[in-house]
C-alpha positions as a Markdown table, in Angstrom:
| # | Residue | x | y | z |
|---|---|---|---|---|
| 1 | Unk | 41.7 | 122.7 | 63.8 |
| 2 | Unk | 44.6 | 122.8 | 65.7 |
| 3 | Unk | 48.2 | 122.8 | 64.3 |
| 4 | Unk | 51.5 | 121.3 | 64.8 |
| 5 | Unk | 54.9 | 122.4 | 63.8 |
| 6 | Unk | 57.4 | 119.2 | 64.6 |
| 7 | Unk | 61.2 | 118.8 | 63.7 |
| 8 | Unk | 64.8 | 119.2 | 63.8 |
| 9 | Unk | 67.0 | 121.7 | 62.5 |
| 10 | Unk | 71.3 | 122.0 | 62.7 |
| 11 | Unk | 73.9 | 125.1 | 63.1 |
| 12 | Unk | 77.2 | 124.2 | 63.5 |
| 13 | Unk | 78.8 | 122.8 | 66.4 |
| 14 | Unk | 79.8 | 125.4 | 69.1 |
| 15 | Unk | 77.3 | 128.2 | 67.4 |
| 16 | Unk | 74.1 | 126.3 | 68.9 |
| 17 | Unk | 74.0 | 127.8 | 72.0 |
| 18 | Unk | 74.7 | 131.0 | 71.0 |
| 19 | Unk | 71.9 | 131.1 | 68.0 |
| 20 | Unk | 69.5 | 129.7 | 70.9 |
| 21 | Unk | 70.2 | 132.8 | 73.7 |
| 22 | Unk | 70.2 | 135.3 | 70.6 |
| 23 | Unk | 66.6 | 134.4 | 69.5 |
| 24 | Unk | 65.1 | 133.4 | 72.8 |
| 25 | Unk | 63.1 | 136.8 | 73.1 |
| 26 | Unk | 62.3 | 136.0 | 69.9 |
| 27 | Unk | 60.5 | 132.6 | 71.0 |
| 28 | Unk | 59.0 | 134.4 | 73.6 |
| 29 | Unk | 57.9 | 137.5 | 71.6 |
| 30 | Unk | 56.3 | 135.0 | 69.4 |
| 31 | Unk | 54.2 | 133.2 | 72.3 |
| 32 | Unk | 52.3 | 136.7 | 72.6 |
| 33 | Unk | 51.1 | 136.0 | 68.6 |
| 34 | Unk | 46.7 | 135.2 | 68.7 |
| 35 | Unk | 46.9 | 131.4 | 68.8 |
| 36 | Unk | 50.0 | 130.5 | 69.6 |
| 37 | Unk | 49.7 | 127.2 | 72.3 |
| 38 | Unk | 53.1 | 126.4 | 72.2 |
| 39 | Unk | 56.6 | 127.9 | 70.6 |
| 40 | Unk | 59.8 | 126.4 | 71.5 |
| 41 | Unk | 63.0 | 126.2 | 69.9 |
| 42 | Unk | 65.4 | 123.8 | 72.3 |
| 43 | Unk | 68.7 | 122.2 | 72.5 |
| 44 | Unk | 69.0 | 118.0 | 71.6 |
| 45 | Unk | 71.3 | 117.0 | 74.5 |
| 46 | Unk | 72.5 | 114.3 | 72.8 |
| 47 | Unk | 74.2 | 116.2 | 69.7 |
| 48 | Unk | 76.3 | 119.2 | 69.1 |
| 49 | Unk | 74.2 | 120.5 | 66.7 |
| 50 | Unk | 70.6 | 119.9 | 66.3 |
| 51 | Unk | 67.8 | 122.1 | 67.5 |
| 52 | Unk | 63.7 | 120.7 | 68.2 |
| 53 | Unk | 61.3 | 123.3 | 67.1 |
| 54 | Unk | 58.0 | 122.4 | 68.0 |
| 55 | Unk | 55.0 | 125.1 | 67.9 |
| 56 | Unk | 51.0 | 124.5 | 68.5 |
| 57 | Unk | 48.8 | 126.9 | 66.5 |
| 58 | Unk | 44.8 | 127.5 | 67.4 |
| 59 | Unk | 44.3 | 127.8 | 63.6 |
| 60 | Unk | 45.3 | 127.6 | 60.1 |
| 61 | Unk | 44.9 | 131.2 | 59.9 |
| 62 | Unk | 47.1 | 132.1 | 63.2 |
| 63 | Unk | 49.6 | 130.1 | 61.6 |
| 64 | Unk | 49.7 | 131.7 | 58.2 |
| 65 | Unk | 49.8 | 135.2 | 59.8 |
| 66 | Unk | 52.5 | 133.9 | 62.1 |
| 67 | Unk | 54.4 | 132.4 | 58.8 |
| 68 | Unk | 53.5 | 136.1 | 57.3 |
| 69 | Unk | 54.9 | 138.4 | 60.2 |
| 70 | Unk | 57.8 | 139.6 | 61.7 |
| 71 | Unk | 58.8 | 137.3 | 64.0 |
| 72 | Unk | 58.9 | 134.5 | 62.1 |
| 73 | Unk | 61.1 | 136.6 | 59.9 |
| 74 | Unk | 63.6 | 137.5 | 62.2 |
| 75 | Unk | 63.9 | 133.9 | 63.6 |
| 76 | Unk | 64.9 | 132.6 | 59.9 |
| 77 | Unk | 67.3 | 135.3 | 60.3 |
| 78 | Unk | 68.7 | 134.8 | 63.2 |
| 79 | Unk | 69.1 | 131.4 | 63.0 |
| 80 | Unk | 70.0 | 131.5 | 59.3 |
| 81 | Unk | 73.1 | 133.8 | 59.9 |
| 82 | Unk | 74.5 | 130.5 | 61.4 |
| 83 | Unk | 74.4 | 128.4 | 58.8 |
| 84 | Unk | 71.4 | 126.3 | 59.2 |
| 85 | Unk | 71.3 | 123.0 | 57.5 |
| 86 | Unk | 69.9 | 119.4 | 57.3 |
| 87 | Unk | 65.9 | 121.0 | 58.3 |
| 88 | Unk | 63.3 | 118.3 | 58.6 |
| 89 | Unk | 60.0 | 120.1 | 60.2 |
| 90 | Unk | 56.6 | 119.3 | 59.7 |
| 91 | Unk | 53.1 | 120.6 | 60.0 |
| 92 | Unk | 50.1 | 118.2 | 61.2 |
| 93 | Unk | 46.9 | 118.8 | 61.1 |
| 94 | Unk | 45.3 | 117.5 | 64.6 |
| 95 | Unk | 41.8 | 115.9 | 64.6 |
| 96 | Unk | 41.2 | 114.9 | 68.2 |
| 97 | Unk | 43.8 | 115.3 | 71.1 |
| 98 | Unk | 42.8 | 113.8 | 74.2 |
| 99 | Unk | 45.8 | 113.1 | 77.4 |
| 100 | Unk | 48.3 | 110.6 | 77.6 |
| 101 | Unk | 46.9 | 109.3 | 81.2 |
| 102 | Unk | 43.6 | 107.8 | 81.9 |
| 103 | Unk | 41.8 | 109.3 | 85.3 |
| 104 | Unk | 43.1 | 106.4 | 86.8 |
| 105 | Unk | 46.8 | 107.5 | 86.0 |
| 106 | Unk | 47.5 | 104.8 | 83.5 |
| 107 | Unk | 49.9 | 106.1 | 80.1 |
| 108 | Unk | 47.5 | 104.8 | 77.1 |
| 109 | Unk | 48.4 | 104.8 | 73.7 |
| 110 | Unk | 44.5 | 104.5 | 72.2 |
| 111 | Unk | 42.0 | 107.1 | 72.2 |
| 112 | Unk | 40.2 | 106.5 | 74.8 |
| 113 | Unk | 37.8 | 109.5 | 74.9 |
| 114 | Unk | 36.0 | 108.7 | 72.0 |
């Protein structure tokens, strides 16, 4: 079952940018983790000081030993030393994922796969 990690996070303005360049080998260290889809930690243009995370795990498992190893670690570190506040990230559990465009090229918002 594939997993989701969705949400926002704030450092103060001016330190964003900076926390984002310090931990990118980080982010991309953590891509090279067994079932990591997608890792990204990125910039909200349209605020001084909010971050998306967004991540896509294989498994529960590659998840937990994400959430148990270093990397992960050293992210709430580096990050942390800037004074993180107002979090709001969530995990989903995904059931069926299918693409946004039909073969004929059409954005859908049903399932249409079944």
């Amino acid at each position: 079952m594939t997993i989701l990690i969705a949400g926002t996070v704030h450092l103060p303005a001016g330190d964003r940018e900076k926390a984002l360049a310090e931990t990118a080998q980080l982010v991309e260290e953590t891509r090279s983790q067994q079932g990591c889809l997608h890792y990204v930690w990125s910039a909200d243009p349209t605020s001084d000081t909010r971050l998306y995370v967004f991540e896509k795990w294989a498994s529960v498992e590659d998840l937990a030993a994400h959430l148990a190893g270093p990397y992960y670690q050293n992210m709430l570190a580096g990050l942390g030393k800037y004074g993180v506040y107002d979090t709001e990230v969530s995990k989903y559990r995904i059931d069926h994922e299918e693409p946004v465009y039909d073969p004929e090229g059409r954005p859908r918002a049903d399932f249409f796969t079944g």
